[in-house]
C-alpha positions, 0 to 999 in steps of 0.5 A: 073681269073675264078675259077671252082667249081664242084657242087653234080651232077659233072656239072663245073661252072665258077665263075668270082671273083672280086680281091682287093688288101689287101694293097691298096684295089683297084681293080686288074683286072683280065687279071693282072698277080700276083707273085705266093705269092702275089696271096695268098692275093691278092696284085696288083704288085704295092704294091708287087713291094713295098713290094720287096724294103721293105723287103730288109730294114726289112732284114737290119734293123733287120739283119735277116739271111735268112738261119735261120727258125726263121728269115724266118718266122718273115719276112713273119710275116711282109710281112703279115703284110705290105699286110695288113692281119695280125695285128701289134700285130699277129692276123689274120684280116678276111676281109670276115667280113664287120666291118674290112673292115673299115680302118678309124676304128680299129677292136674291136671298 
């Protein structure tokens, strides 16, 4: 999908950015419709798809109870998680930086 930026002088330019799946790292094309939260990643529907079954496990294994703000909130912790941008241990992975882009080797080695 193309994106429009406005420059100094208010001219509108059209930016064709390539999408990559944050879990999968495969390509999404562009003429894909995402879930509108799977978009903020991005995740393919594939591993969105994926990611509706598992949650549901996550929800039953931890016997979280959606009406708690507390429990919310630990699992959209794993659903970034699973989407690959967020660390087991909480931190933030900035994909921007080509070192994390590395899945064969842990950040910080």
């Amino acid at each position: 999908m193309p994106k429009s930026i406005k420059d100094k002088s208010g001219r509108l330019w059209f930016i064709c950015m390539s999408r990559t799946c944050t879990k999968c790292k495969s390509s999404i094309p562009d003429n894909e419709e995402l879930d509108m939260i799977a978009q903020k990643y991005p995740v393919c529907n594939k591993c969105w798809s994926e990611w509706k079954e598992y949650r549901v496990m996550v929800m039953n294994e931890m016997r979280l109870d959606m009406s708690m703000p507390d429990h919310r909130k630990l699992l959209k912790k794993h659903e970034k998680i699973f989407a690959g941008v967020m660390s087991a241990d909480g931190e933030v992975i900035d994909y921007a930086n080509e070192d994390n882009r590395k899945p064969d080797d842990p950040p910080g080695v």
